[in-house]
Each structure stands twice: as C-alpha cells, then as structure tokens.
N, C-alpha and C positions, 0 to 999 in steps of 0.2 A: 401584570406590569407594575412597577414600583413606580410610582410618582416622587417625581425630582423635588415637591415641595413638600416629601415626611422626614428627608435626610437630617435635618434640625430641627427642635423643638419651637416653634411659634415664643414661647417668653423668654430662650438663649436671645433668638435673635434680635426680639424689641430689648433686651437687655444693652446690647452690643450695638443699638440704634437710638434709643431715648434713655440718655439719663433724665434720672430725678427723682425724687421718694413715688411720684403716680406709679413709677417703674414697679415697684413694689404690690401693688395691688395684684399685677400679673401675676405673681408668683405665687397667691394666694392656692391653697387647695381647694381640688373640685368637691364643691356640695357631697359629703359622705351617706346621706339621707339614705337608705333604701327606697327602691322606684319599685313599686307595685305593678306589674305588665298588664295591662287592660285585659290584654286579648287572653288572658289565662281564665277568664271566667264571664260569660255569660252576660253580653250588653244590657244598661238597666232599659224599661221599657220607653217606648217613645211616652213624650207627652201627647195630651189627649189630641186626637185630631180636631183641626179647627175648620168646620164647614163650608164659613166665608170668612177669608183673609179681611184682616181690618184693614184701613186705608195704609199705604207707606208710610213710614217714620219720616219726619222730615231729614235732609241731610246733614251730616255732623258739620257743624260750624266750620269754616279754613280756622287757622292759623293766621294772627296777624302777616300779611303780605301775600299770604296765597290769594292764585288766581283759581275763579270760578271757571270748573272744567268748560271751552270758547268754543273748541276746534266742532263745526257741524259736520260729520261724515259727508265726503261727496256721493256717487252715486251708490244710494244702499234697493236699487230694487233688488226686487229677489232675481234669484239666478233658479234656473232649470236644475234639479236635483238629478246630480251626477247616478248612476247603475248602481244599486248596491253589489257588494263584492259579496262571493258564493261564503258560509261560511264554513269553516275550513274542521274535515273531521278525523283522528285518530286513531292508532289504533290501542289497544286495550292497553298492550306495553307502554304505549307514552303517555298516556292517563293515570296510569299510573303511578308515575312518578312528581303527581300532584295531587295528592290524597287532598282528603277536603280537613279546613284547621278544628282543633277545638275551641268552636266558638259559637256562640248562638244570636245572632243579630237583631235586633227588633226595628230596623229601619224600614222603610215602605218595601224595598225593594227584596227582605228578605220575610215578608208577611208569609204563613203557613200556604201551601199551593200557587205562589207567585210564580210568574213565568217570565215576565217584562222588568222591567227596569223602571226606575221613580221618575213620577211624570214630573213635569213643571209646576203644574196645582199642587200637585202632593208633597214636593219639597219646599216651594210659598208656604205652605201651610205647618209644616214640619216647622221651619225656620222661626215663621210667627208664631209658633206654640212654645218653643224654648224661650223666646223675645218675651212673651209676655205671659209664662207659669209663674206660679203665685211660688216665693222661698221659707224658708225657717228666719225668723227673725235672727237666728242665732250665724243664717248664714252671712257670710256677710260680700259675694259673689256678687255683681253686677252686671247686668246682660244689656246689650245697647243693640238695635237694631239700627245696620248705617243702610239706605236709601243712596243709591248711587248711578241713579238714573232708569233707562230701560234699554232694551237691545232695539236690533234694527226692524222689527216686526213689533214693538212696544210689550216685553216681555220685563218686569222690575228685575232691576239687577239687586241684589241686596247681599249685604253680608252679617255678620255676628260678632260684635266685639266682648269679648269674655276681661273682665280686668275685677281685680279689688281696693281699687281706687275708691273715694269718695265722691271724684266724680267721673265723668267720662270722656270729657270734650280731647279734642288733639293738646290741646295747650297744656292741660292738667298729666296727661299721659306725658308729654316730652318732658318735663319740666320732672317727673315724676324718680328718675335716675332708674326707672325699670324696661328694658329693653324690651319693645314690642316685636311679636312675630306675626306675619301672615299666612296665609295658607289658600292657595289658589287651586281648586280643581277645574277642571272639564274645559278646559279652553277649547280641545277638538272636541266636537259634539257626540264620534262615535268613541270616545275614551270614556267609559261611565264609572270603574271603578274611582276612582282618585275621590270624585263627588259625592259617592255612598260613603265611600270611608272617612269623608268631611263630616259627613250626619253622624256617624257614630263617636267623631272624638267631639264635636260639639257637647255630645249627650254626656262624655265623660267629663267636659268640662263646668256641665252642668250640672254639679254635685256629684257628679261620679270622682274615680279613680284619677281624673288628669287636674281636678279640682285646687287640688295642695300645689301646684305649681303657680298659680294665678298670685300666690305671694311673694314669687318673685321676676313677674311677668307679663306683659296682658298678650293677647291673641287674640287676631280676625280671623275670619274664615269668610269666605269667598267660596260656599260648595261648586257655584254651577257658573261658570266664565264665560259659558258660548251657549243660554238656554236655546234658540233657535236649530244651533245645530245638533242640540243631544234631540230637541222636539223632532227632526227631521233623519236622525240618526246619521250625520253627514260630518268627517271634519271638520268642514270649514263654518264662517258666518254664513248668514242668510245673502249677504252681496258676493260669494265667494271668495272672501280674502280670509287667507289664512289670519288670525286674530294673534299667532304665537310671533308672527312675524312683522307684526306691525307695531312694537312696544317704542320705537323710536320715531316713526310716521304719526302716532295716532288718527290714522282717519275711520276707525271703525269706535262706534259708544264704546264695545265690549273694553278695548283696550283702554279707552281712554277711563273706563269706571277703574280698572286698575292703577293707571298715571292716578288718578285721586288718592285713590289710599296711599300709595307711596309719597305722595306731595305730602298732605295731612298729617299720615302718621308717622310715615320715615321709620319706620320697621328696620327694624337691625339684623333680621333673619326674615328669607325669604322660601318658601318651598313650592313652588310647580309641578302639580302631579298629575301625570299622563298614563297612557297605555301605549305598548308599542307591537308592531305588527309580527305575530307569530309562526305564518309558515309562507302566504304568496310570493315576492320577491327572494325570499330566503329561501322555499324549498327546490325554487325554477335554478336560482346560482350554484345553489351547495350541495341540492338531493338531503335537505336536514334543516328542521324544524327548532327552533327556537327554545334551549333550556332553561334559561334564567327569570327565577320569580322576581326580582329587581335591575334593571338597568339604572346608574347615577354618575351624578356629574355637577358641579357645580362651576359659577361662570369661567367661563375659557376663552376671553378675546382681548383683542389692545389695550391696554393702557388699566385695565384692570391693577388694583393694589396688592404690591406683591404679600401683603400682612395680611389682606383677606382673602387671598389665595390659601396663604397658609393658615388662617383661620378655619377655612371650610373644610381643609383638609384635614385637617390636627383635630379641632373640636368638635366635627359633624359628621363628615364622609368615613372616618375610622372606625368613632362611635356607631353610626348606621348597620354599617357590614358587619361588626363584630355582633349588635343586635339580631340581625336576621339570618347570621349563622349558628347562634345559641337556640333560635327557634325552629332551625330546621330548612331554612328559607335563604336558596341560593342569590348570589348577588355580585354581576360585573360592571365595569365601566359599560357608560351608555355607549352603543353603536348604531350604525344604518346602515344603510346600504341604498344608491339609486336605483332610479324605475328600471334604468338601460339593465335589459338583459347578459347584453355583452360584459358590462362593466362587474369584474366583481371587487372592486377596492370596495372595505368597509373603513368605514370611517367615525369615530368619535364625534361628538355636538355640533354642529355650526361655531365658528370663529369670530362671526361678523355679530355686530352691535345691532342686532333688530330683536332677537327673541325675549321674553320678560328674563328668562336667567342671564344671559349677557348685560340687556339693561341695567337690569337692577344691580349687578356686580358694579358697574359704573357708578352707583348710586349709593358706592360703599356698604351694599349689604352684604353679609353672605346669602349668597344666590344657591339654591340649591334642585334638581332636577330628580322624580324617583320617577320611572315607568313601570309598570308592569306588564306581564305577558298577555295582553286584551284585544289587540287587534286583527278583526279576521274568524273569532271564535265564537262569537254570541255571547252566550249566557256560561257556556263552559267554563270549569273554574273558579266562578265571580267570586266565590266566599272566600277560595282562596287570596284572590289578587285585590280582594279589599280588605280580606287579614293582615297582606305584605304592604300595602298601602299605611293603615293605621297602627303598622308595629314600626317600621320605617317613623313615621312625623313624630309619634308620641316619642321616639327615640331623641327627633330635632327637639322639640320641646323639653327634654329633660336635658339634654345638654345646654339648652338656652338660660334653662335655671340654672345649674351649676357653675354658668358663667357668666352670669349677671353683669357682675360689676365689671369684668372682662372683656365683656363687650361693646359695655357702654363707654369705657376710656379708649378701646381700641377704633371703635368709629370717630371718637373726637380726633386722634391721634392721625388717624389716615385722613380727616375732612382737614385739620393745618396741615398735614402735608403735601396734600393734591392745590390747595390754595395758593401755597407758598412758591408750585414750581411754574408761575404762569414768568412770561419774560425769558426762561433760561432753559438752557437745553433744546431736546429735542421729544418731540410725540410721534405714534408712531401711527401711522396712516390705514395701513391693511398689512396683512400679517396673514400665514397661511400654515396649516398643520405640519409638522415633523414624519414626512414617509419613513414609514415602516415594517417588521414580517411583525403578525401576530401568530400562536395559536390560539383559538377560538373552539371553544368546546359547545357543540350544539347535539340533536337530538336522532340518533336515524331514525325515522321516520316508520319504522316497522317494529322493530325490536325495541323502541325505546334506550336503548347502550346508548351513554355516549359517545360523543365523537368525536376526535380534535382535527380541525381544520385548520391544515395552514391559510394565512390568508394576506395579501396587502392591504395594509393598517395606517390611517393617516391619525396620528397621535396628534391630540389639541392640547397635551399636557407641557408641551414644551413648545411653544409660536415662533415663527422665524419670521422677519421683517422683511416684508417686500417694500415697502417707501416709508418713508420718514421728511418730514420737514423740521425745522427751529423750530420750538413752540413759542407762538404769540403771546404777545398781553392780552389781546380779546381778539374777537373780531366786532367788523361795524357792519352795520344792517341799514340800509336803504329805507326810507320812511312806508313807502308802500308796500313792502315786505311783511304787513301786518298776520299775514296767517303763518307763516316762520315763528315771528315772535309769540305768537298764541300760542302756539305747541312748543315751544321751547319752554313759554310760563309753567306748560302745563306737565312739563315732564320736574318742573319742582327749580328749574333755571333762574337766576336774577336775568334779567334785561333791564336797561338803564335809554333814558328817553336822553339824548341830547338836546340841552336846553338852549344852547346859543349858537351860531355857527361858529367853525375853528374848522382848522386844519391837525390831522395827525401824519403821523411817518408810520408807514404801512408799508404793504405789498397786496400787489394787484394780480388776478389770474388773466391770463390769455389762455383762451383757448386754441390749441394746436388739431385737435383731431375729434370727430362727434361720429356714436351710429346708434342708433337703439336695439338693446337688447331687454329681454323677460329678465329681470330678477331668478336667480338660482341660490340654491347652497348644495349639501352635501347630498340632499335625495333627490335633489333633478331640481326643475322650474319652480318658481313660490310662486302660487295661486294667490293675485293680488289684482289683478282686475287692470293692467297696464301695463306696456315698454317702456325701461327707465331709459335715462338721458347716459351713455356711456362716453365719457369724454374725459380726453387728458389734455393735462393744462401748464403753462409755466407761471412763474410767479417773477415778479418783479421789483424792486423797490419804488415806491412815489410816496411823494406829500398829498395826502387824499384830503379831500374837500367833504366835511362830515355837517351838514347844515341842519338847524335847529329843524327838531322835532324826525329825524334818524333813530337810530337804538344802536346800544353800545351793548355788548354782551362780554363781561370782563371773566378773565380765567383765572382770576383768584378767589374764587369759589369751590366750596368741593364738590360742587357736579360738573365741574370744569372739561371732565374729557368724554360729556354727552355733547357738548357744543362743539367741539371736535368730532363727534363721530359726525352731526347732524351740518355742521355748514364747512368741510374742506369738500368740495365740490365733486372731487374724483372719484371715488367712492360709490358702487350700485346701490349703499343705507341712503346717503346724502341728501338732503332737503333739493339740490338742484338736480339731482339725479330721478328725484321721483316728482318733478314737477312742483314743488310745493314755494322755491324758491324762482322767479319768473326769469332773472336777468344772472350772469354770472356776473357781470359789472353791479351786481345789489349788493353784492358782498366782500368783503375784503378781511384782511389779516391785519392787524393793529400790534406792530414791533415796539413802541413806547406809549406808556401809560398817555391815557387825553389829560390835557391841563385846560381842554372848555368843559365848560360847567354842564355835569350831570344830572337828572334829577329819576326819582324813583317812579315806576309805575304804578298806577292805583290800584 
C-alpha cells in the first residue's frame, strides 16, 4: 500500500509553506557519515552484575513550570491473572523461514543455557550497572539514571538517559538545540522482546557502536513500561488496564512515569516497541500464521500535524523498511484484527487519541510504533525478534542524527503553527479509517509458502471526519475540576487559574442523549477497569460566568489539540466520558480570548 504522505518530499512542501532563510536549513543534506550496523557483530559484554541495587537516583529536576507527576491511580488492587494462552507450535516449514540472526547477545536473557526471560531484579541491576561503570577519561559519554517513580505493586520504574552534554538536567538538554529521542519497551507485560532489545542498544550506547550518535543527540530508554505485567507474563497492568491505552487518562503510575519524561524532556522522536500476536485469532480467521518480522506505524489520529506525518514517514518509517530489508528482515504496515471470530476485517492502529503513539503525535513528536512476531510463541524466535527490534531503533536513532537540526526547527515550526490556529477554523472531533480491499501475505501454516489473502482493510493512512466543531480559544474549567487540570498539567498542558471573576462568550453543552458503554478500538473491548459515559451533546452560545479561582486552558499552545481530545465531552477518550470530569456543566468552549485577569499555576 502507498501512503498518500511519500507523494512529496517533506522540504518541497515546508518550502511551499514557510518562507524565510530557517527554510533553508531543510534543505540541508543528510549526515553522509557511514553508520556501522550493530547487529553485524557480536554485543559488547554486559557490565559486571550488581548484587544489590543501590538506592534510586533521585528524579530529574522539571523544567521551570512543570508539574510534579499529581494524578494518584484510582483503584490499583491487583486483578485475578487472566488463563495464560497455549503456546502456539509449528511446523518445520515455518520455522524455517526465521532462521536465527548473526548475532550473539550478552544480555541476561541470552546468558549460555537460558530458558526464561529477564527478570525485574536482573534488568534493575543490568540498568544500575551501566548508571554507574566507571568510563575512560577520554570518554566523554554521560549516563544519568532518571527514577520515575514505581508501579502499582511498588516495582521502580526507571530509565537511562545517554547524552554528551556537560550536564544532564531537562533544561540543559532543551536548551542544548540537540533533539532528544526515547525509547519505550514492554508496556504489555507478555511483549518481552522490545525490552531485551532496549538492554542491548543501551550497551551500544554505552561505548559501543551507537555511541558516535550521542554528538548529535541524547536518548532515554525506558526498557521495561509495565514491570508487573512482564513479572506476571500478562498484557495488562497489575489493576488490568491496559497501560497503552491510558496515555490520555493517566490513571495508571506506569503511564504517567511516561507523561513525565515527555513533560521534562519533550523528545522529538518517540519509539513504542511491542510484540504482536502470531497465530490464535489469526489462524482461527485465515487458516495462516503470521509472516512479518516487523509490523510499523506511526501516529494516525485527529488533528495530528500534517509536517510530522510527513516527517515519520519521509525520515523514519522509509528509512526503517529499507533497513530491515537489506538485513533480510521482512516488514508491513501494523495490522489486527478483533477477538470476534466472525469479524474478519483487519484493520491498521487505533485512530483514537489514547495510545502513547497517537498521544505523543499530538505532542508534536514523531510517534513511531515497531511490533514484532512475539505473541503466543514463548521463547521461539526471541533472537530473532530482538535482532528486528534493535535493527529497527538503532535505524530511528541514525535517522534522528542525520536530522538534527531538521528536526529541531520542524518541532518549533509545527508548536507556532498548532498555537496560532486557536480562535479559527475548525478541529476535528473523531475521525474513522478509510475501508478498504487489502492483500495480506501471511504464512500456511504447514508448508510454510506464503499466502496472499484478500482481506477487508480499514486504512488509518488517510481519516475521514465523522464530527467537527469551530475550534475555540480554550476551554474553561470549573474550580472543582481539580483532577482534569492535574492530568492535563501532567500531559505537559498550560492551565491558567482565573484570578478575578469575569464573564466570557462561550458555548455551553447540553446533553441530548446518555448510555454507558466499555471503551473499544480496533481488537474489541479496552481492558480498563470501567463503563465510559457515552453521550451526545449540542452546543450553544452564552456569556458564561468564569469566577475567580476556575482554570482557563488556552489553545494557543502547541499541545493545544490534547485539550481537545481530553475535554469535548463526546468522545469515548474524553475526560467526561471516563468519569474524571464530574459535571458536563464544568466545562465549556471559550469562542473569544478572556480579558479577566489570568494568573499562572505553581
């Protein structure tokens, strides 16, 4: 399938959109350097293990005006651990056509006679060994260990910031004109490659091979996003919410220790690395097993910018596939398919504003998603799908250097333009895939041939607009509305306290119609622990009464169209939809700037 955003080159069209000499920077050529491939030679050895973890690092400082992660997870008991799933075996034929890579691992999980996977001790310990090995004077590599709280069983969440900065804080980093990348693995707990393959490009960035990029770049890593559920070998968190689908909610730590590092560090490139399910639903629909060593995708929902669409696509998602077909290492758009056995539409990503790739496209990053073939199979494979894992990133991370300075004006560029369009126009509310035929080449199941399957395909590459409003100046928030605005803070949002009473010209929701339904996307029900509030509403015009000490949330921001996904009420994302907003009368649309006096939150 051809994606409608490779038609033009990404710097024609900012040509044809921003004059001015910055324009010029675009045009620049990509970094000619030769990139040495990690994975062609033999991972250097882990550092030494460390027997008892030293206490946490304390947390990296905010950012003048950042808010300290607020939001307390509501109910996080533990939930009953779901049946594990049989796991799934083949036959000689289709094993075959995953030979294992040349590569020789030295992470826990590939230790001489290993059978398991890296425990939580062992990756704590792994983590605080690269945090704190001793370097060459001569290096001049700086490793920060960031602390960013615990999970819902009190497991540290921690991550690795690699930079060659002089110092390390958020502030020196923004301020630094070197675009930082993150790297998130294991948000489902039974997805384990993504997180092995975080250990070993840590190790490369730790004097290895990935090292030489650190001059012009920093990077986090985030190996293990949901340690509970890899502890338990389960999806979901320990309270059973899906953790990928709450990055707009935050009511789960795990997600909110992510909202952190996006608030702080404001990464310009983001990567999300999963596993995806290899034969159950897919061999009951199709009679055919799962070919592809990478599924990708980067953000695909509303209001996302159409420049870092075509950034993802031009400078990362191209790069990517062209890398992991020179390795040998097949690679299609991400798909799924639901639980219902009847249903056989496949479908591309989720659409909607909840998962960290969506989010964070809202947050003007390139949002970027790699799966591999993991789930359902155990241990099968593993070398393979943490080879496709860390040839895949280290790919993101060479394009991230090459494009430095590229990216660093093109986030400016899209943050004054998403600011600029508060007031005018129109946003677009929900939005739904482009039906489509595909063929889909999967695996029989016997003979290993492949197989093309026709199949019905809802394309997220091109969205059609199911509702649209005007876009507001802001909206205004209700004084007791206090856990709204904490999770707005915390998704990196300004909020503004109204200081005095006034009146604005607004519009007001009525509600016409209410029922509760479970939260869904494209593979059936979200595992989230609730009935959201499903209600359509009309709007009105009034002069609203905004009284001192209310919150004003203005959309001349460039996080501007998270506060749109999170407070138009209609919406199954919707702050009032998932109970977090009490009243629909707490909230309204603000059609002309306030002229009562604002003041900043602490």
């Amino acid at each position: 399938m051809t994606s409608p955003h490779a038609a033009t080159p990404l710097i024609a069209v900012l040509r044809s959109r921003w004059a001015g000499a910055c324009l010029l920077a675009f045009g620049l050529a990509a970094c000619s350097t030769p990139f040495p491939i990690p994975e062609d030679r033999p991972a250097p050895p882990a550092p030494p293990p460390v027997v008892a973890a030293p206490a946490p690092a304390p947390a990296a400082s905010a950012p003048e005006g950042a808010v300290a992660m607020p939001v307390a997870p509501r109910d996080m008991s533990p939930q009953p651990l779901p049946v594990q799933e049989p796991i799934a075996t083949f036959s000689p034929a289709v094993q075959a056509r995953f030979p294992a890579p040349p590569v020789n691992y030295r992470t826990p999980a590939f230790q001489p006679g290993r059978t398991s996977y890296t425990t939580n001790a062992e990756l704590r310990s792994f983590v605080h060994g690269i945090a704190g090995a001793s370097r060459p004077a001569a290096d001049p590599t700086r490793v920060r260990l960031l602390s960013l709280g615990s999970s819902q069983t009190g497991i540290p969440l921690e991550a690795l910031l690699f930079t060659r900065l002089t110092a390390a804080d958020p502030a020196t980093l923004l301020a630094s004109g070197r675009p930082t990348v993150l790297l998130v693995g294991q948000q489902h707990g039974n997805e384990p490659a993504g997180s092995e393959a975080l250990l070993v490009l840590a190790q490369e960035l730790n004097g290895g091979l990935l090292a030489p990029l650190l001059d012009r770049i920093n990077v986090i890593i985030l190996p293990r996003a949901n340690p509970d559920g890899a502890e338990a070998g389960t999806r979901m968190s320990a309270s059973g919410i899906d953790i990928n689908r709450d990055h707009l909610l935050l009511r789960t730590p795990e997600a909110q220790a992510i909202a952190l590092l996006m608030r702080q560090y404001r990464p310009t490139v983001v990567v999300d690395a999963h596993e995806y399910t290899v034969a159950g639903r897919f061999l009951e629909k199709f009679g055919a097993v799962q070919r592809y060593d990478a599924l990708l995708q980067y953000a695909m929902t509303p209001n996302v910018h159409e420049f870092m669409t075509r950034a993802s696509q031009q400078w990362f998602h191209e790069p990517v596939m062209q890398r992991l077909e020179s390795l040998g290492l097949s690679s299609e758009w991400y798909y799924t398919t639901s639980d219902d056995p009847t249903d056989k539409k496949v479908s591309m990503g989720g659409v909607r504003p909840d998962t960290g790739r969506n989010v964070n496209g809202l947050k003007n990053a390139v949002s970027l998603l790699v799966e591999t073939r993991g789930v359902g199979i155990g241990r099968q494979n593993f070398e393979r799908r943490v080879y496709t894992h860390v040839s895949a990133m280290a790919r993101v991370l060479q394009s991230s250097a090459e494009r430095a300075p590229d990216l660093i004006k093109l986030r400016q560029f899209v943050a004054d333009d998403v600011s600029a369009l508060a007031c005018r126009g129109e946003v677009v509310l929900e939005a739904a895939p482009t039906p489509s035929e595909y063929s889909l080449v999967m695996l029989d199941p016997e003979t290993g041939a492949d197989r093309a399957i026709a199949v019905s395909w809802d394309s997220a590459l091109q969205l059609q607009p199911l509702r649209k409003r005007p876009r507001p100046c802001g909206y205004w928030l209700a004084a007791e509305e206090v856990d709204a605005m904490l999770r707005l803070r915390a998704l990196g949002l300004v909020v503004q306290r109204v200081a005095e009473n006034g009146v604005v010209r607004g519009e007001l929701y009525t509600e016409t119609s209410r029922a509760l339904a479970e939260r869904s996307d494209v593979r059936g029900t979200i595992a989230d622990g609730g009935a959201a509030i499903q209600v359509t509403v009309s709007t009105a015009a009034a002069a609203i009464d905004v009284p001192e000490g209310s919150y004003y949330v203005p959309l001349d921001q460039p996080l501007a169209h998270l506060a749109v996904a999170a407070l138009e009420p209609d919406t199954q994302s919707s702050y009032f939809a998932n109970h977090v907003i009490g009243k629909l009368r707490s909230v309204a649309r603000v059609m002309l700037r306030p002229t009562s006096k604002l003041s900043a939150l602490p």
